[in-house]
Steps between C-alpha positions, in 0.01 A plus 500: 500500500471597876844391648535710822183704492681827529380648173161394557518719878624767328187495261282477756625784663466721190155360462415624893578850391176491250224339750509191741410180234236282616623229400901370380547246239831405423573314143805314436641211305769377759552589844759425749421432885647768606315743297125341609609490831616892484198557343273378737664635782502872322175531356160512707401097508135585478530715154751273329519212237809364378477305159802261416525270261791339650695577784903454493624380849777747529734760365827501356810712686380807279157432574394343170234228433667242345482392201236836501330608184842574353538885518127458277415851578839682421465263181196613373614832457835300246805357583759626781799642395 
């Protein structure tokens, strides 16, 4: 999921410190707005792709997707306590 697009910066900014990329593809499921529009104003428009399969109009107050993917990546990994 790419909800506000603040993880992705801050893996793009550890990726700098090895080389510039020559290109930027970013892979998601579900994206909000906010997060493709973040994206695309903080990452070079000429080197980058975004790839959504949908995109979720907006975020919750905690800035959540809604309904999301259901915590699917905490979940893989078992159940929450």
């Amino acid at each position: 999921m790419l909800a506000t697009g603040g993880s992705m910066e801050l893996s793009y900014q550890a990726l700098l410190t090895k080389g510039e990329p020559s290109h930027i593809h970013i892979a998601t499921i579900i994206a909000s707005r906010q997060a493709i529009d973040f994206c695309r104003d903080n990452f070079p428009a000429d080197k980058t792709t975004i790839w959504a399969a949908a995109i979720d109009p907006d975020l919750n107050e905690s800035a959540y997707i809604v309904p999301g993917l259901g915590d699917a990546g905490d979940l893989a990994y078992g159940e929450k306590d």
